[in-house]
N, C-alpha and C positions, 0 to 999 in steps of 0.2 A: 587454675586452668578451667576454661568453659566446656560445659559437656558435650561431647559429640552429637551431634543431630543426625538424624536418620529423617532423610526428605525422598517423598515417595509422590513419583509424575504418573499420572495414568494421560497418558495421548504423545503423542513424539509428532505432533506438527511443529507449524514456527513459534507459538507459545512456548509449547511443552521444551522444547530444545533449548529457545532462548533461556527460559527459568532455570534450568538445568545451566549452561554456562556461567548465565548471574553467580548462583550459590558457587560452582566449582569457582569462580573469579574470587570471592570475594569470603569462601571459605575451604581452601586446598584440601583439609582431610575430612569435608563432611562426604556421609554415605549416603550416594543417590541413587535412585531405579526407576529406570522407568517402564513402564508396561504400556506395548501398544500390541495390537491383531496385524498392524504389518513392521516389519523389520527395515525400513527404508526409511529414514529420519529424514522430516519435513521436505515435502514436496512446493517446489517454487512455485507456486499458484498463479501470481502475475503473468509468468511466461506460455501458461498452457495457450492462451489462444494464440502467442506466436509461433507454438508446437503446432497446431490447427493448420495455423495458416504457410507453415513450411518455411518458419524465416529462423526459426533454431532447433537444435537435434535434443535428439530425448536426451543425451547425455549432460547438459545445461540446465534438466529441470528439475534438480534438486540441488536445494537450500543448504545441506551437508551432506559429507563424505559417508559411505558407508560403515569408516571406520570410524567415526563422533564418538561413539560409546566406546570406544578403547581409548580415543585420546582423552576425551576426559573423565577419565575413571569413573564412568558410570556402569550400574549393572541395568542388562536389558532382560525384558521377560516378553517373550513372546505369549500373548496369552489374554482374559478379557476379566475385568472385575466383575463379578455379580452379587457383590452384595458391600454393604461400608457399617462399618459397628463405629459411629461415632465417638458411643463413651468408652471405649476398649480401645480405641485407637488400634483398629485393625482392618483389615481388606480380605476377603473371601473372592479367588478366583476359580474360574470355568474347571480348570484342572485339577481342581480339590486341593489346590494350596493355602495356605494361610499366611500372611502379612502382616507384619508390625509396622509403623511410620510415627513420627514424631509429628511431622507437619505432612499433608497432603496435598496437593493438588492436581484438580481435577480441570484438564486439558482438551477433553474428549471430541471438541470440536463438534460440527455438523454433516448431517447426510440431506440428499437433495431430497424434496418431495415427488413422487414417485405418483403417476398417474394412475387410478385405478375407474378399471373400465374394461367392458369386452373385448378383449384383444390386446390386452397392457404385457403379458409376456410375448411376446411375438417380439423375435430374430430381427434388430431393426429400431425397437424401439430403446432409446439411451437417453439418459440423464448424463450431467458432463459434471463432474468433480476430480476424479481421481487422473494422473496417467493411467491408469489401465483405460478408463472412460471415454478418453481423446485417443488411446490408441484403437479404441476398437472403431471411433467415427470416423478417425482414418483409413481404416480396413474397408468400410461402409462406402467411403467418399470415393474409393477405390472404381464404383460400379455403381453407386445411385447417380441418376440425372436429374428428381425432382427430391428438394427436401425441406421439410413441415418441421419450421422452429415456433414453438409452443410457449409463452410467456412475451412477460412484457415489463422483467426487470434485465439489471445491467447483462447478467450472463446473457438472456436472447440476445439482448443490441448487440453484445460482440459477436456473438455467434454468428449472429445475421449479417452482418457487417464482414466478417474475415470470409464466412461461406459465397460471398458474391464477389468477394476481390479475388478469391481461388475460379469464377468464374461458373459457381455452380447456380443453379434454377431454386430461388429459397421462395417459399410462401410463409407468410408472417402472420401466425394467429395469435389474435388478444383476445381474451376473456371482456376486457373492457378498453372501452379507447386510449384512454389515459397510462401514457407509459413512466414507471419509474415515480409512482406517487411520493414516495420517503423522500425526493430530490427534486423530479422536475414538476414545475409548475404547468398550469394548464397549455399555457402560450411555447413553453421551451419544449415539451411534447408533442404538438402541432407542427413547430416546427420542422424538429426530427422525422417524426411522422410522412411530412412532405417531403423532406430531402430524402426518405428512403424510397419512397414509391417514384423518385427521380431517377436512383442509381440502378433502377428496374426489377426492386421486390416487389413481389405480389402480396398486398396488404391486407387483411379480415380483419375487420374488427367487431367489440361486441357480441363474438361466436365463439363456443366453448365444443371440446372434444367428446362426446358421447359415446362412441364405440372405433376400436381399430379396424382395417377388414384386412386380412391375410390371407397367405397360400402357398401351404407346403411349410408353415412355421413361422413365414416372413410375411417380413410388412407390406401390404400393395397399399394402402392408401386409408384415409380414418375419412369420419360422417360425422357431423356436427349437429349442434340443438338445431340450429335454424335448416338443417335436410341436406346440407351442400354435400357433397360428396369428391374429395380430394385426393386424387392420385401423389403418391408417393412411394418412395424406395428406403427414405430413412428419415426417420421420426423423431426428431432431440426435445425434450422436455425440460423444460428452465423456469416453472415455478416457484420457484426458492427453493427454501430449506428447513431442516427443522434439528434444533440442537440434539445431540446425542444425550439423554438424562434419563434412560428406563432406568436401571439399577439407582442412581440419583434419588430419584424421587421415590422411590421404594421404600430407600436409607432415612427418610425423613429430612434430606437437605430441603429449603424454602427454595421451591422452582417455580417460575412462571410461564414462560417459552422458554426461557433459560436459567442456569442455576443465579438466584439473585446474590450480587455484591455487593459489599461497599466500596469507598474510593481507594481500599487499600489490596482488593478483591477478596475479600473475606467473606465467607457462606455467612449461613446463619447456625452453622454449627464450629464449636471451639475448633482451630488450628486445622483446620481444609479451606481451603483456597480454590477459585475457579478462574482459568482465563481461556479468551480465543475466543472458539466462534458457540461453546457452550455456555461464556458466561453473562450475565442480565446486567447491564448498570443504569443509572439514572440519568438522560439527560434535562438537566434542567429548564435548556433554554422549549428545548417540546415538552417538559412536566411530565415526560412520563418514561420508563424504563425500555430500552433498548439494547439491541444488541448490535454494534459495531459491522462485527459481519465482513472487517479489510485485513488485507495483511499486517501496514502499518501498526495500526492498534491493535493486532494480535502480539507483535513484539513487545509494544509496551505496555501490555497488560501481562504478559507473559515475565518483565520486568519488573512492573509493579509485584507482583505478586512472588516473587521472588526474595524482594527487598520487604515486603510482607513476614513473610513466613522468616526471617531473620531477624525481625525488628529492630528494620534499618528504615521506613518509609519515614520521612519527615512530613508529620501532616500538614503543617502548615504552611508550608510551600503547594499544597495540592487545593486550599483554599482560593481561586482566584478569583472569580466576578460570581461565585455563589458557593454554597457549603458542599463540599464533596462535587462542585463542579466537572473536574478529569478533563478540563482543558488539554492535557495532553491526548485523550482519544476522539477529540474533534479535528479529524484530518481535513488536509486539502483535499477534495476527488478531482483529481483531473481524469479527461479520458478523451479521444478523440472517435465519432463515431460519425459516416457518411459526410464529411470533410470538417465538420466541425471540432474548435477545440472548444471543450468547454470544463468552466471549474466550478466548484461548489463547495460551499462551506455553512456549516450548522444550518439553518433552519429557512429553508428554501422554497416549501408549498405554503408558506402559511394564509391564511384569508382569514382570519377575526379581525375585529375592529380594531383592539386593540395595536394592531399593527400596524404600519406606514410604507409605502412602496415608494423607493425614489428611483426612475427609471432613465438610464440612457436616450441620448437624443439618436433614432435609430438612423437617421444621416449619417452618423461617425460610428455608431455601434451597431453588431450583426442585432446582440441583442445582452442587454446586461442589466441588473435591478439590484439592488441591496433592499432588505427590510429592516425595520427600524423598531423601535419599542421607547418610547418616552423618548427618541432621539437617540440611544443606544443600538448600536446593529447587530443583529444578531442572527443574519447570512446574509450569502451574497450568491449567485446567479451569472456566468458571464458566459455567453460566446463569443467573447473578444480576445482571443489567444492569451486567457489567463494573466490579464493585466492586472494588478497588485494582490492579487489574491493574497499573499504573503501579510501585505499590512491591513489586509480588511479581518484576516485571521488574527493579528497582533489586536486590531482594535475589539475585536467580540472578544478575544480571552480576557482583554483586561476591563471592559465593559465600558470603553468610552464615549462621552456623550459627543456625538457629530455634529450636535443643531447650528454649531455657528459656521460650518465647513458642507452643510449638507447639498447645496446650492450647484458646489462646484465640485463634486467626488470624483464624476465621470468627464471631467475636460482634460482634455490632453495635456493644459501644460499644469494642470495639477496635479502632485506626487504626494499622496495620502500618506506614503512612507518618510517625506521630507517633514509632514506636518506633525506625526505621532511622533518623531525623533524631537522637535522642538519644543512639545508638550512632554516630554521627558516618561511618555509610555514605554514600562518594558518588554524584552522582547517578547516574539509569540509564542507560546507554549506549546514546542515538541516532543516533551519527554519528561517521563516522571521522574521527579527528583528523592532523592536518598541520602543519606545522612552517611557521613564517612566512616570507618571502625578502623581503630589503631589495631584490636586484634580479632582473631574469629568470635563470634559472641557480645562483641563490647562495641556497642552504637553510641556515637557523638554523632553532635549537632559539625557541621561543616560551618565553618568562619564564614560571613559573607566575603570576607575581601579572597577568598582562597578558589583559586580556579585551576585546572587542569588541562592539558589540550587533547581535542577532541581525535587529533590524526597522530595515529601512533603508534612505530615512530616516524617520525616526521623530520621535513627540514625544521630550523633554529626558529626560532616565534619569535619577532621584534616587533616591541611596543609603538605604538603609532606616534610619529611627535606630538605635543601637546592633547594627548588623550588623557583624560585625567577619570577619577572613578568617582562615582556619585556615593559618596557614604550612605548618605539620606538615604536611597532609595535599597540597597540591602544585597539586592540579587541582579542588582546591572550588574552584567560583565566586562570584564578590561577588555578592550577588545585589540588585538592580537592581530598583523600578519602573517602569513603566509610567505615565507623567505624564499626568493627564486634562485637558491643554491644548491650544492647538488643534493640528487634524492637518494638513500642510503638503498631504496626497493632497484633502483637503474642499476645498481652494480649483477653486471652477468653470474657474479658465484650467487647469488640468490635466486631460490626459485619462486617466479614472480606470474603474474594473470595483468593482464590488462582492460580497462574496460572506458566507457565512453557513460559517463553522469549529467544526466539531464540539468541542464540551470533555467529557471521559474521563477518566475513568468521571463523570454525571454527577451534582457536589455543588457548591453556590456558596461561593464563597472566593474573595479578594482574588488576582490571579493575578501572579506573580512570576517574572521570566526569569532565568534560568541561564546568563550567557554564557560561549562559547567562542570558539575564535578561528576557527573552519574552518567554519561551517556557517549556509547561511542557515534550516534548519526550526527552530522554537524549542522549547526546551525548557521547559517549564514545570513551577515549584518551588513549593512551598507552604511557610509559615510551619510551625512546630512545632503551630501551634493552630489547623490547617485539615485538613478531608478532602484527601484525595490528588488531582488534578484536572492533567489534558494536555490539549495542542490536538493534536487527529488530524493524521496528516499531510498536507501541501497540496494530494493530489489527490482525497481527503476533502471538501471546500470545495465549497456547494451553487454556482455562478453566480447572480447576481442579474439579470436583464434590463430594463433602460431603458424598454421599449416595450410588455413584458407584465408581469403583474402575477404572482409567485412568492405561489401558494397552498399551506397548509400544513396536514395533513390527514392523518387517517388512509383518508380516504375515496381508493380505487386512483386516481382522477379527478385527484389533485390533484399539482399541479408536484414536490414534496416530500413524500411518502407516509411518515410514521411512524407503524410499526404497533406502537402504544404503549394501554393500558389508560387511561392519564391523558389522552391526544390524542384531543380530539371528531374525527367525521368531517369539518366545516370549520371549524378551527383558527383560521384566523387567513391573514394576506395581508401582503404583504409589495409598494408599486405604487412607481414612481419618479419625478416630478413638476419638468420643470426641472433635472433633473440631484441633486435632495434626495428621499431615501428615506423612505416613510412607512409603519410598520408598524401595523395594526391586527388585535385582535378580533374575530370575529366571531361572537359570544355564546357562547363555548366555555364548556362546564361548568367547567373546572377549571386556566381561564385563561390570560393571557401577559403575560409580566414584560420591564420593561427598567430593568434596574439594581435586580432584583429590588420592581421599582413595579408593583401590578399593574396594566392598562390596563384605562378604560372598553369596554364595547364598543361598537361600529361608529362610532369616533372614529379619525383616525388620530395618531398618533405620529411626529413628527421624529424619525430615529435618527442618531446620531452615531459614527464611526469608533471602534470597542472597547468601543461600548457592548453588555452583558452581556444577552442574551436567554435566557428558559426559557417554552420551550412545555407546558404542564402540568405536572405533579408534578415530572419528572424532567429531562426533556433542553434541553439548552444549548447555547446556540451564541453564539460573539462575532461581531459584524457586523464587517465585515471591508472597507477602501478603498483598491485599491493603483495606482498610476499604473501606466499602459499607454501603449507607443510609439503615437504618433499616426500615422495612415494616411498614405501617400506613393502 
């Protein structure tokens, strides 16, 4: 029998939790604990700025239940490390306790960088990470008229962004003109740039904060290097951030901004682990170490490192187009900011020579580039509503050469997905893979031909006709539909949530799953004779409410706001009746589809679990029904 392990989390975001579930999944009687300074397990980060903007309730913005720590038998400690004895395998906390662990890991996440300057504590002045942080700029939003958003990475764009669609008076101060260096290039900056001082912010650039000026405690307005003088009521500061690693670094862990890892997230000290937004990895296509800094890849570093600390990670499955590459934490970024949709993926400002730009013809494109290396791509750039992102992502993990396809990348009736399928590339890498254990403790290698489905449970999975499996190639998956019979979550004696999943980039096509054996987020495959088309990942997924009715609109008013050309200002409704979902019309110009039917208006529609929705010209979403542990 394998000896019990004792696995000790310090942080309870969506890392810390996820690793914690991995182990509880995949070892029932190990002993876990996790220690965080707040008692509310992982907060849904994604949604805060539709907390902000008033389009979902604080109840929605977290990632789990209060109860997590009792359903899966984890012990929680309210409380703070200060100190890690590496070769003792011990933890020294705030409260003079002492801790043993067998494996550790350290989850600790980040805190924002915090303005320092005459007037930095003044009533007023907030940084936006936590719910506490957005509940207090709602309290603020309550009674400011003018408000001074401070940076010029993603957190200001949204900020700036959701605070003019609520209709408030935003000034927009940069440090330097260039917004979003890690992402946007000079031109998609400019861009941006322009379409905000359209949608009527007031734009600074090149001007940094030097002192606050106050009265009676609160913020009346800040003074800048170049002398301006800025009236304001509320002051939000969105520099970035800085990983949590005081005690870390103290312990002799190798920290750099962040605690450094390998591809398996392994410190530099025996059996502690890091992941999320404290931990450092390599990327190799930028040569140099990074920190992620999204939700996505806090899951699956939180995963990796999970399947780490078990030794279950299969390393050579994690080899893909370079050594400890982590192709799985090279995300799509989609994001939609002052009308645009824009995606990005791996290495997006680059200007060395070594590099190659091949650029949309800007007559058919808003604006879209991929960069190339020997002919190799390795990012891509679009504000073209996230058109193949999916297989430009396929083609940089697996590192393939374009030069005889580079020509035609960006012509419409070319499908970069059609092409990598006949070149027998496999799929894109979203998720780290793991090696299967017959028992707790005992790690095999998984068969390549052996695959598992990703929805589960689920309707019956029928094999495709003449789909056949590629021996050769090892870790192509059979690929699998999706049976439109009943769904065992529609039965009323279960208690069930509903939700609306984004599909990306949006084009309709029969949707096909890619299994693997490690990973509940699905991957979705298309036939040779389909646009390219993914389910966003699951913390993307709008909530559906039993008791209100989700309206859908380009109008700021409404539950689900898509700021889309084809999207009327009242779209269409989404109300729940009985426990049965009913989707309607409500006399949109340019309509709504289920199973591409279009619907009368102001009729409603029975929706069924997987049935395929498109809200005007362009955007999709699968309805979505998953059982939920029932109340105790």
């Amino acid at each position: 029998m394998s000896e019990r392990l004792s696995y000790v989390i310090v942080g309870n975001g969506i890392a810390g939790v996820t690793a914690a579930e991995t182990v509880r999944q995949e070892q029932p009687s190990a002993e876990i604990t996790i220690i965080a300074e707040s008692p509310t397990p992982a907060c849904h980060r994604p949604l805060l700025k539709d907390y902000l903007a008033g389009r979902v309730e604080e109840d929605v913005l977290f990632a789990r239940r209060p109860s997590f720590y009792a359903d899966k038998g984890v012990r929680f400690l309210l409380d703070r490390v200060v100190d890690i004895d590496g070769a003792r395998h011990q933890l020294a906390l705030r409260r003079g306790q002492g801790l043993g662990y067998d494996r550790l890991l350290l989850a600790t996440g980040a805190r924002s960088r915090r303005l320092i300057c005459p007037g930095c504590e003044l009533a007023g002045v907030l940084t936006l990470r936590s719910v506490t942080d957005y509940q207090a700029a709602l309290r603020f939003l309550e009674i400011a008229r003018r408000v001074v958003v401070y940076g010029g990475g993603p957190l200001a764009l949204e900020t700036v962004d959701t605070l003019r669609q609520r209709g408030v008076r935003v000034i927009h101060l940069l440090r330097r003109r260039q917004l979003w260096a890690d992402v946007l290039d000079r031109t998609a900056s400019e861009l941006i740039l322009h379409q905000e001082q359209e949608a009527g912010v007031e734009v600074r650039v090149e001007d940094e904060i030097a002192e606050i000026a106050g009265k009676s405690g609160r913020v009346q307005g800040i003074i800048t290097r170049n002398g301006a003088h800025i009236p304001c009521d509320l002051l939000i500061v969105a520099i970035g951030s800085e990983p949590a690693v005081d005690c870390i670094k103290a312990s002799g862990i190798a920290c750099e901004r962040g605690v450094t890892v390998d591809h398996a997230m392994r410190s530099s000290v025996a059996d502690v682990y890091a992941a999320g937004d404290v931990a450092e990895t390599l990327d190799p296509l930028m040569g140099r170490m990074r920190i992620p800094g999204q939700w996505y890849p806090a899951i699956q570093q939180g995963r990796a490192a999970a399947y780490g600390m078990m030794g279950m990670l299969d390393a050579l499955r994690l080899l893909h187009c370079a050594p400890c590459s982590n192709a799985y934490l090279r995300p799509i970024n989609t994001f939609s900011l002052f009308g645009f949709d824009i995606a990005a993926i791996g290495l997006t400002s680059a200007s060395a020579p070594a590099y190659s730009e091949v650029m949309a013809d800007i007559k058919t494109h808003i604006y879209s580039k991929v960069w190339l290396k020997n002919g190799v791509p390795v990012g891509l750039l679009s504000f073209d509503d996230q058109r193949d992102t999916l297989a430009f992502k396929r083609a940089i993990d697996h590192a393939v050469d374009l030069t005889s396809v580079v020509s035609c990348l960006f012509e419409r009736d070319f499908k970069l997905q059609n092409w990598l399928d006949g070149q027998k590339v496999l799929a894109p890498v979203l998720a780290v893979r793991k090696t299967r254990t017959n028992a707790p403790g005992l790690a095999t290698t998984t068969p390549a031909r052996s695959f598992r489905r990703q929805f589960a449970p689920a309707a019956p999975l029928i094999e495709l006709p003449g789909a056949e499996e590629d021996a050769g190639a090892g870790e192509k998956a059979m690929e699998i539909q999706l049976a439109a019979s009943s769904d065992p979550y529609s039965l009323r004696s279960i208690p069930s949530a509903a939700f609306l999943a984004p599909l990306l980039p949006a084009r309709t096509a029969q949707l096909l799953v890619a299994g693997n054996d490690i990973d509940d987020t699905p991957t979705m495959m298309l036939n040779s004779q389909d646009p390219d088309m993914t389910a966003a990942p699951e913390h993307t997924h709008t909530p559906i409410s039993q008791t209100e009715s989700l309206t859908i609109g380009r109008e700021a008013t409404s539950k689900l706001v898509i700021n889309h050309q084809s999207i009327s200002r009242h779209h269409s409704a989404i109300t729940c009746t009985n426990g049965a979902y009913f989707l309607r019309d409500m006399g949109s110009r340019n309509g709504t589809f289920i199973n591409e039917t279009r619907l009368d208006s102001d009729r409603d529609y029975l929706l069924k679990p997987r049935d395929y929705i498109r809200i005007g010209n362009l955007i999709h979403y699968q309805f979505l029904v998953r059982p939920v542990a029932p109340e105790v």
